[in-house]
C-alpha positions as CSV (number, residue, x, y, z in Angstrom):
1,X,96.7,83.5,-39.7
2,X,98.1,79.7,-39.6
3,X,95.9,78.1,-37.7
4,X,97.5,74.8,-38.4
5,X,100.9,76.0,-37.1
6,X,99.4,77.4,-33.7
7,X,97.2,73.9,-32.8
8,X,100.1,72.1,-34.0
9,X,102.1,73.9,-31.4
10,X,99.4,73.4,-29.0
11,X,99.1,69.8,-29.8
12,X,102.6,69.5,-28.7
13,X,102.5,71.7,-25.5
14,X,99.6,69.6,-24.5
15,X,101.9,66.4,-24.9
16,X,104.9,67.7,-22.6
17,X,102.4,69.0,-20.5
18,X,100.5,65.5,-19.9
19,X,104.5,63.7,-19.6
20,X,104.7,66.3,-16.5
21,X,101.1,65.7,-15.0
22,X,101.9,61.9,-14.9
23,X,104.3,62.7,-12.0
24,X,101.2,63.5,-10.3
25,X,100.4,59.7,-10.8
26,X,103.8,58.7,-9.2
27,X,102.8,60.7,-5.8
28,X,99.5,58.8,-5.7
29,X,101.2,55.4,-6.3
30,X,104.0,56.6,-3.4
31,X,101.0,57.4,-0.9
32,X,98.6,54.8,-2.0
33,X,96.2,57.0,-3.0
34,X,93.3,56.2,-6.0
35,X,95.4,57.7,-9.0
36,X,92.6,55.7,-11.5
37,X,90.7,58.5,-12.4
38,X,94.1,60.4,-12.9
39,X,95.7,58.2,-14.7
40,X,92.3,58.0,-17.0
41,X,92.6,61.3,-17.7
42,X,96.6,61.7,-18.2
43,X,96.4,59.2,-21.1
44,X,93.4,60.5,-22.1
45,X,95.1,64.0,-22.5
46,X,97.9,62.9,-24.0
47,X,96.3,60.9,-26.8
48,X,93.9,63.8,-27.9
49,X,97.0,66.1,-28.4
50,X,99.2,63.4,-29.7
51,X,96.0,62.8,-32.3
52,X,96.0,66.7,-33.3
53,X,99.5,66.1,-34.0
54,X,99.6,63.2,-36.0
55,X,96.5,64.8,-38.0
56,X,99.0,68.1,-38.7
57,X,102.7,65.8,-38.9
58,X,102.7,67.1,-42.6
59,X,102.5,70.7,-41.4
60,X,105.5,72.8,-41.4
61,X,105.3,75.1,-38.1
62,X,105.6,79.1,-38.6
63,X,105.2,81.4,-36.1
64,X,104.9,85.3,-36.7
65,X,104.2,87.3,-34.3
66,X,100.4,87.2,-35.0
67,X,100.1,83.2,-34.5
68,X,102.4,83.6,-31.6
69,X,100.4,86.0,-30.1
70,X,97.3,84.1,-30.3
71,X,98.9,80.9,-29.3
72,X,100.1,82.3,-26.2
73,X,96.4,83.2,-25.4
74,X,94.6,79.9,-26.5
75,X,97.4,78.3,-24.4
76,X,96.4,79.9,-21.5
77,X,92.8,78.3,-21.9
78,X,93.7,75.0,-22.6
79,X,96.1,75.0,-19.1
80,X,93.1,76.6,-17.4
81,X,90.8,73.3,-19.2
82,X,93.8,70.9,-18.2
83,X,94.7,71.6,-14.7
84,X,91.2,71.9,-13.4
85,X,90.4,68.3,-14.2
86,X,92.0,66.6,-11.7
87,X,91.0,69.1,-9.4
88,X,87.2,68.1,-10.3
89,X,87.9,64.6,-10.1
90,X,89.5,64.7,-6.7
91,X,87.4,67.6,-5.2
92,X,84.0,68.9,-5.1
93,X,84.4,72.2,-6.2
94,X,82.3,73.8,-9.4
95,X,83.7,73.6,-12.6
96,X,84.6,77.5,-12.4
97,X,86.2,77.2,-9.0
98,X,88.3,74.6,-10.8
99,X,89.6,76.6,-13.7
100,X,90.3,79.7,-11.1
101,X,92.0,77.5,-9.1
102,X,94.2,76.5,-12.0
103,X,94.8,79.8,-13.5
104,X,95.6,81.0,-10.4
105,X,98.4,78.0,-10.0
106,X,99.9,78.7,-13.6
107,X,100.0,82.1,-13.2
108,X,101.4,81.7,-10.0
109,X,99.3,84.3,-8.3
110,X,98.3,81.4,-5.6
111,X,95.1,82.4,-4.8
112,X,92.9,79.7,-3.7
113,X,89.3,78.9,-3.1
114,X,89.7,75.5,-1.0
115,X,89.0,76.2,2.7
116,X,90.3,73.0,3.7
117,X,93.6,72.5,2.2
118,X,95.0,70.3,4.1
119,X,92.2,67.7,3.6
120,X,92.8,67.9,-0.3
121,X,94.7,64.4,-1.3
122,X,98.4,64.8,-1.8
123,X,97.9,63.9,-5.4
124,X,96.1,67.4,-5.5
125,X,98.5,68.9,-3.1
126,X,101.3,68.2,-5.6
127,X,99.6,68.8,-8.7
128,X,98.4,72.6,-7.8
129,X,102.6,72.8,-6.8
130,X,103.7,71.7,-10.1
131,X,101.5,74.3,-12.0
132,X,103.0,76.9,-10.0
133,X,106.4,75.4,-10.7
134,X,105.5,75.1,-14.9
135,X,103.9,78.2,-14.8
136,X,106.7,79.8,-13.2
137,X,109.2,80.4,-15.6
138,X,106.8,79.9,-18.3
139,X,105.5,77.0,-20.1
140,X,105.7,78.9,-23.6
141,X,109.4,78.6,-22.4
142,X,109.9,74.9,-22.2
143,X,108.2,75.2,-25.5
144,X,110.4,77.3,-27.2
145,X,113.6,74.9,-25.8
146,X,112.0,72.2,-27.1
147,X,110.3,73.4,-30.5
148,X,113.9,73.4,-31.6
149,X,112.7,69.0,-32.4
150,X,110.2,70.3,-34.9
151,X,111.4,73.7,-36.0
152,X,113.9,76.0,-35.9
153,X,112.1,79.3,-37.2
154,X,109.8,81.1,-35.0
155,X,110.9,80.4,-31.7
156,X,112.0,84.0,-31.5
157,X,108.5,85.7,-32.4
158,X,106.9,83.1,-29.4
159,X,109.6,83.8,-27.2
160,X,108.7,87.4,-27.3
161,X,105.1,86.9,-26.6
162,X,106.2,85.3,-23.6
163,X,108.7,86.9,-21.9
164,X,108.4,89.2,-19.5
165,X,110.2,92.9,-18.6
166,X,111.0,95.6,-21.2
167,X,113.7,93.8,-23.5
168,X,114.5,90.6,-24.0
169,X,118.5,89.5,-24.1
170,X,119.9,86.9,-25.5
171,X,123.0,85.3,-23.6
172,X,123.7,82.1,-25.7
173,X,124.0,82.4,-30.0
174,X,120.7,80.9,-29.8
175,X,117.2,82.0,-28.4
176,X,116.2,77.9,-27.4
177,X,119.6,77.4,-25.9
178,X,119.0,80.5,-23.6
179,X,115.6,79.1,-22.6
180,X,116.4,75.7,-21.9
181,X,119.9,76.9,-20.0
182,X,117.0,79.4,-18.0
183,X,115.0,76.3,-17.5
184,X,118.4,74.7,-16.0
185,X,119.2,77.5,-13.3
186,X,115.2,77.5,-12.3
187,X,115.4,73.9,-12.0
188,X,119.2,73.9,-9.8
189,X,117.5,76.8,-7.6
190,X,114.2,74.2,-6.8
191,X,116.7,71.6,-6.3
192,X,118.4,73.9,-3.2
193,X,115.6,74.9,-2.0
194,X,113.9,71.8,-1.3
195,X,117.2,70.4,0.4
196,X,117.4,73.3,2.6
197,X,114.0,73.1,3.5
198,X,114.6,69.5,4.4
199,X,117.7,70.1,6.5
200,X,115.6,72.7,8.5
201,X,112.5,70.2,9.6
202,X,110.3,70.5,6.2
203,X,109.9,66.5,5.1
204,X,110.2,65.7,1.7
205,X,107.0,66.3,0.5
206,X,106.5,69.4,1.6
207,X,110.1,70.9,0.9
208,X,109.2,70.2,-2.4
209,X,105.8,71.6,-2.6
210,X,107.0,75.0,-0.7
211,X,109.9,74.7,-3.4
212,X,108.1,74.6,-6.5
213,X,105.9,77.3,-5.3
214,X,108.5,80.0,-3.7
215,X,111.2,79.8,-6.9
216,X,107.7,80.4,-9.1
217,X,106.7,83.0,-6.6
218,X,103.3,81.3,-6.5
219,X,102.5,80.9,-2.9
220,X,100.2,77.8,-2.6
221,X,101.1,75.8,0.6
222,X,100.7,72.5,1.9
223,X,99.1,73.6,5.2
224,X,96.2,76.0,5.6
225,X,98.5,78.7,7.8
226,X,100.6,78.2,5.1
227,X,104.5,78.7,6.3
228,X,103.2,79.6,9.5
229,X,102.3,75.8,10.3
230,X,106.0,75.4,10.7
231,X,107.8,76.3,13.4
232,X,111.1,77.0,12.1
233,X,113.4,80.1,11.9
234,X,115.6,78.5,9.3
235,X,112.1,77.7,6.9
236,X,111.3,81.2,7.2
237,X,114.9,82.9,6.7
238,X,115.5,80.2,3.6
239,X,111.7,80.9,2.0
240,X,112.8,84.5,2.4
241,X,116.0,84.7,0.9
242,X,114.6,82.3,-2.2
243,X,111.9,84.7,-2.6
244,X,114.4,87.6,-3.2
245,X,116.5,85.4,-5.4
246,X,113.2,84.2,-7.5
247,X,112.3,87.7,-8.0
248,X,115.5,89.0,-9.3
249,X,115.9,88.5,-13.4
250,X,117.0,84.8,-14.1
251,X,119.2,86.4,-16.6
252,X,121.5,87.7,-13.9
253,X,121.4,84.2,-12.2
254,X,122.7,82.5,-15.9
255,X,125.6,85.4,-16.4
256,X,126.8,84.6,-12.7
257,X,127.3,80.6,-14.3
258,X,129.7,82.1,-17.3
259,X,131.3,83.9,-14.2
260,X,129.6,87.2,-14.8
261,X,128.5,89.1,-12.2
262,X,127.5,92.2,-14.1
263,X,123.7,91.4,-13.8
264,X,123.4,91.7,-9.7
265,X,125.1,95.1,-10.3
266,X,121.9,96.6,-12.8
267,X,120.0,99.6,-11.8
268,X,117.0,97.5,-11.5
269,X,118.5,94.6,-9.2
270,X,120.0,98.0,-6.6
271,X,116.5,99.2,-6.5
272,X,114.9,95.8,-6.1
273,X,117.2,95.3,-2.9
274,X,117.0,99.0,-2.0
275,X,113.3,98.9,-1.8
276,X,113.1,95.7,-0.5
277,X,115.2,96.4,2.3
278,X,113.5,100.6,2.9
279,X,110.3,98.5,3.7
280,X,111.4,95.7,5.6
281,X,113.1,97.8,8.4
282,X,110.2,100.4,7.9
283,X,107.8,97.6,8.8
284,X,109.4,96.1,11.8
285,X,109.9,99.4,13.2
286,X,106.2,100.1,12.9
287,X,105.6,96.6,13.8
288,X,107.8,96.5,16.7
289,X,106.4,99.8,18.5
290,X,102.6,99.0,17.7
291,X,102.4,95.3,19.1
292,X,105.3,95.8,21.5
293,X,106.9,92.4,19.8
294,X,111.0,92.0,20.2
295,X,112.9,93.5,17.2
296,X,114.2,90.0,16.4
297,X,110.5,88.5,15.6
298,X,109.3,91.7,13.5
299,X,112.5,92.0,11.5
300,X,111.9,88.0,10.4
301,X,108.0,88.4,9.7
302,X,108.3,91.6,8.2
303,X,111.0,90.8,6.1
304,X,109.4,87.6,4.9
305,X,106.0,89.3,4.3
306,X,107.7,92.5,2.6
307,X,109.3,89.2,0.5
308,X,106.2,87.7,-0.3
309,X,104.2,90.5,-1.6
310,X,106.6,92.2,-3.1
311,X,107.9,89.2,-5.3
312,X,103.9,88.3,-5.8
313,X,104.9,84.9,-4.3
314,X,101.9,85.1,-1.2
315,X,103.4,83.1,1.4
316,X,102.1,83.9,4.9
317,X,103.5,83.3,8.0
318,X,101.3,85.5,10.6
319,X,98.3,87.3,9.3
320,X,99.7,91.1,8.6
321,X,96.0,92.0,7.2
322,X,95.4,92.5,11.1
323,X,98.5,94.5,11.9
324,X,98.0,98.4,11.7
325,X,97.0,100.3,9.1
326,X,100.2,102.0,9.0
327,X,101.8,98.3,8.6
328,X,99.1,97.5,5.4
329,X,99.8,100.4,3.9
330,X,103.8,99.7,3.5
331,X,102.6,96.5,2.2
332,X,100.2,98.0,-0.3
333,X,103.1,99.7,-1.6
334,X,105.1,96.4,-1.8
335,X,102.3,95.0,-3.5
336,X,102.4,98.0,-6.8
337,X,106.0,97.5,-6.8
338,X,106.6,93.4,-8.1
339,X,109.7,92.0,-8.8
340,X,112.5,92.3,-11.5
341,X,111.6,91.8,-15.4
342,X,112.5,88.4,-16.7
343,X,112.1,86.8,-13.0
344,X,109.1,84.8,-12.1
345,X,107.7,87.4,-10.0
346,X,104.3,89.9,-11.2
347,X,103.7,93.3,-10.8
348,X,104.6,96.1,-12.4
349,X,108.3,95.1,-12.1
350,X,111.2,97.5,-10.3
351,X,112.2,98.3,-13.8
352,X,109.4,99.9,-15.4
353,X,109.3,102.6,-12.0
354,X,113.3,103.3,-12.7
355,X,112.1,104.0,-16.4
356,X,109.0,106.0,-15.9
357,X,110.7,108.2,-13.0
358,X,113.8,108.9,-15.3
359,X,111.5,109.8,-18.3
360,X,109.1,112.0,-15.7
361,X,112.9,114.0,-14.6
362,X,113.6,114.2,-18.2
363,X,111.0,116.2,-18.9
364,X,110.9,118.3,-15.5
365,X,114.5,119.0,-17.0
366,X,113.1,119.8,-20.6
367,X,110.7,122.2,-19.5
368,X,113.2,124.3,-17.9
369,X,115.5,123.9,-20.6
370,X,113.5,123.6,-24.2
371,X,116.4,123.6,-26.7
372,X,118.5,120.8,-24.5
373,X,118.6,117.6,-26.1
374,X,118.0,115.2,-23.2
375,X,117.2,111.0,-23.4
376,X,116.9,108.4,-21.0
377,X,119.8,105.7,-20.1
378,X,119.4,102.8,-17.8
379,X,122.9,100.8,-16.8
380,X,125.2,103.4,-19.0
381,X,122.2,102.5,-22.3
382,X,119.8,104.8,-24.2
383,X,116.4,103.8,-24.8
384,X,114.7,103.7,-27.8
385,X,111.7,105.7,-27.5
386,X,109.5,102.9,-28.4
387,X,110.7,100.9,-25.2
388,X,109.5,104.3,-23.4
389,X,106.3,104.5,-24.7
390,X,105.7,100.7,-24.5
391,X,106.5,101.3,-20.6
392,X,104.2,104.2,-19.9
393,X,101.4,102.4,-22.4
394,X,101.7,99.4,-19.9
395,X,101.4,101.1,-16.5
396,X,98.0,102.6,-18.0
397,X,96.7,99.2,-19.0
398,X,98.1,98.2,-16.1
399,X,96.2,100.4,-13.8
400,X,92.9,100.7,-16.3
401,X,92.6,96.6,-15.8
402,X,93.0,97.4,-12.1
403,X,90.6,99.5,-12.1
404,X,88.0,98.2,-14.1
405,X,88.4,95.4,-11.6
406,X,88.1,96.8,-8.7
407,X,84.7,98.6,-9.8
408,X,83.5,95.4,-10.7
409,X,84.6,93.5,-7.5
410,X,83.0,96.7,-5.6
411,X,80.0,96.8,-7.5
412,X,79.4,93.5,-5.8
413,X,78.9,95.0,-2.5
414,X,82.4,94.6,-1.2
415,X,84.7,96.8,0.8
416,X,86.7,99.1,-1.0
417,X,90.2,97.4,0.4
418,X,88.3,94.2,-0.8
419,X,87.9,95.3,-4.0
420,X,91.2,97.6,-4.4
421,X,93.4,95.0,-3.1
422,X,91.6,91.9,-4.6
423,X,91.8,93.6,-8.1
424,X,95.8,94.2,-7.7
425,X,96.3,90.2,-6.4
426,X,94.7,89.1,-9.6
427,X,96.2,91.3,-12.0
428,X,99.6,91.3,-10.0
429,X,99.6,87.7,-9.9
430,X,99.7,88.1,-6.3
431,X,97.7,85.6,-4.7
432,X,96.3,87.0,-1.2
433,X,95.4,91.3,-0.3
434,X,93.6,92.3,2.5
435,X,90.1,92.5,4.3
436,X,88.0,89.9,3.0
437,X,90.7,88.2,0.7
438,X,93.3,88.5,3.2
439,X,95.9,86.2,3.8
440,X,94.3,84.5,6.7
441,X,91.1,84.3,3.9
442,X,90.7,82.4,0.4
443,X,88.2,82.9,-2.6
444,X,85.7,80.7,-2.7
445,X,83.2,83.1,-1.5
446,X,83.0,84.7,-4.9
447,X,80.1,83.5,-7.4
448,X,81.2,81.2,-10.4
449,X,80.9,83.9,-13.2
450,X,83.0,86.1,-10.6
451,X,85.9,83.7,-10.5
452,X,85.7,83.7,-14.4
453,X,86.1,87.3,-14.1
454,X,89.1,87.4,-12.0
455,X,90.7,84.4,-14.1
456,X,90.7,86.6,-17.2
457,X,92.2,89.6,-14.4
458,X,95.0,86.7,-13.8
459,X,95.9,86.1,-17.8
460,X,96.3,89.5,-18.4
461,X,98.5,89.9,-15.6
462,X,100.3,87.0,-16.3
463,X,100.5,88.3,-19.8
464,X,101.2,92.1,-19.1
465,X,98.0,93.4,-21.1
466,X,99.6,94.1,-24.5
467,X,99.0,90.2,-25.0
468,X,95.7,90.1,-24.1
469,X,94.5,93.0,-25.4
470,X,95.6,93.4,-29.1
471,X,93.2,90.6,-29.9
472,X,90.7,92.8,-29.2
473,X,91.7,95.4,-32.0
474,X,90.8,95.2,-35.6
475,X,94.4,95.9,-36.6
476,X,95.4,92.4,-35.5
477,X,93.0,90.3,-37.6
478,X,93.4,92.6,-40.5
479,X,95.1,91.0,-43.2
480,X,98.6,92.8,-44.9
């Protein structure tokens, strides 16, 4: 294992990262707020990484799969160490409630433990926004685009530990040219959405806050209702369509810029609209009948909340936890479901369903015909049966973590929705559920070593499992 290579990585991450946490400063200086203590630790920061690097110039950096592996995983720690700093120099939560906070913002799964956001300085405001917005596509992805400076080799192998969904496609001759032209589309589709939001009544600030956290699909708001504080049909129809958009594979979006449309016409893209759009009119029916509201106002709430859970973005704009138990349960369904693979959305992803149902047919169709050769295609292409086996291998960790987390939660004395639905915002990256951690509801009423807990739920998540995991098996630190 080269250890050198993967803190020399780190070293560098933890530079870019500090360049992008000054802008913090800049919103403090804009509101006259006390940026001292921020500004303290941005340099601060910056020089201890930009030491590591220095100490390790003479290092050549090689990534295999192994050192990219664990890098991925000691990154995730040090961005859990670095954006709860300011949040413990600004606030007075616990050091714990800090580092879930921040996990939860660069995983994008927006849960929150702050009661009171609204009170929190805008320096804080902004800074839990931009770790949604970094964590978003992935910061291992502005790595890769710009580890093309220092090295050429291994971007690939890091890439891959990254990157979410079943494959990974490359579009431009080389893999840090596709990142940083992914990084350009993410940053063109934050750039319309804050305008937008601005020409509907959002000001500045806040369009770009709501920005940075819908095209991540995080879900951390300026305002304790969250959308709801704004009385807008245009905020609510533009967060929903942006929502859809951010959890549809950014691939597609970077074909339709070399005039290629091919990647809004995949299997998983039809489903992903398909089932969106099955569970938004089956909501507002149900909604519309039970609370006797027009059609108009449950068709815009339900489609916005079908939106936000389904893309693990979290957004709220009434509380649906206290519509009917018929209404949840459409919800809970939205919430297994997740986005497309390679957008920023969690979950499961549409994909992995349109896999595992064609493999479960397959073999209803084997059965009754032994000797037939049968495999499984996706958009006209056969897959290898390691992608299969990698799919159905994830859905069990997927549902083991889960689980395991939802005993634990349970164990604690909580409700079984609680628990169920706690367990699946964490590891879906989700941000609110229901009962207790509603979306009316936040997190701080868990202990310290609970919030440590449902951290590591949020990094495997964020990871899909395999990640985390396979540091826990001997045949990863064996030597070959």
């Amino acid at each position: 294992m080269d250890f050198k290579s993967i803190f020399k990585l780190l070293s560098f991450i933890g530079m870019t990262l500090s360049l992008f946490f000054s802008f913090t400063l800049l919103i403090g200086l804009i509101y006259g707020e006390a940026y001292a203590n921020m500004a303290l630790f941005v340099s601060s920061f910056f020089a201890l990484n930009a030491a590591m690097w220095l100490t390790l110039r003479g290092h050549s950096i090689k990534l295999g799969i192994k050192e990219s592996i664990l890098a991925v995983n000691l990154l995730w720690l040090l961005l859990g160490i670095a954006g709860a700093v300011p949040l413990l120099l600004y606030t007075d939560i616990t050091p714990a409630s800090a580092f879930f906070e921040a996990i939860s913002g660069f995983t994008t799964t927006g849960a929150t433990v702050f009661t009171d956001i609204e009170s929190l300085d805008k320096m804080i405001l902004f800074h839990r926004s931009l770790m949604h917005w970094l964590g978003g596509m992935g910061i291992i992805v502005l790595g890769v685009g710009l580890l093309s400076l220092i090295n050429p080799t291994g971007s690939l192998a890091l890439f891959k530990a990254e990157a979410t969904g079943v494959q990974m496609e490359k579009l431009t001759p080389k893999i840090k040219h596709t990142a940083m032209s992914l990084w350009g589309v993410y940053i063109l589709l934050t750039l319309l959405d804050t305008f937008l939001l601005k020409l509907f009544g959002m000001g500045w600030f806040d369009a770009l806050n709501h920005a940075f956290s819908t095209i991540s699909t995080g879900g951390f708001s300026t305002k304790n209702s969250s959308l709801g504080a704004f009385d807008s049909d245009g905020i609510i129809w533009v967060t929903t369509l942006f929502m859809i958009l951010s959890g549809i594979n950014f691939l597609a979006h970077l074909r339709l810029f070399f005039r290629d449309g091919s990647g809004y016409r995949s299997e998983e893209v039809k489903w992903y609209i398909a089932l969106f759009l099955l569970m938004s009119i089956l909501l507002t029916i149900i909604h519309a009948d039970l609370s006797g509201e027009s059609i108009y106002y449950s068709l815009k709430h339900s489609m916005f909340s079908v939106a936000s859970v389904m893309t693990t973005t979290g957004f709220a704009t009434v509380d649906y936890g206290s519509w009917s138990n018929l209404a949840i349960s459409v919800l809970f369904v939205a919430m297994l479901i997740g986005g497309n693979a390679g957008s920023t959305a969690g979950g499961v992803k549409v994909i992995r369903y349109v896999i595992i149902f064609k493999t479960l047919f397959s073999e209803f169709k084997r059965i009754l015909h032994p000797s037939a050769i049968l495999y499984v295609f996706v958009d006209g292409n056969r897959l290898k049966e390691r992608v299969l086996s990698l799919t159905f291998g994830f859905f069990v960790l997927y549902i083991m973590t889960v689980a395991a987390l939802t005993v634990y939660i349970y164990a604690k004395g909580l409700d079984v929705m609680t628990a169920l639905s706690g367990a699946l915002a964490m590891v879906g990256n989700i941000g609110p559920g229901f009962s207790k951690v509603g979306p009316a509801e936040n997190f701080a009423f868990f202990s310290d070593f609970d919030k440590i807990v449902l951290s590591a739920g949020m990094i495997v998540g964020r990871l899909e499992c395999y990640t985390v995991f396979i540091l826990f098996t001997s045949a990863f630190w064996k030597r070959f």
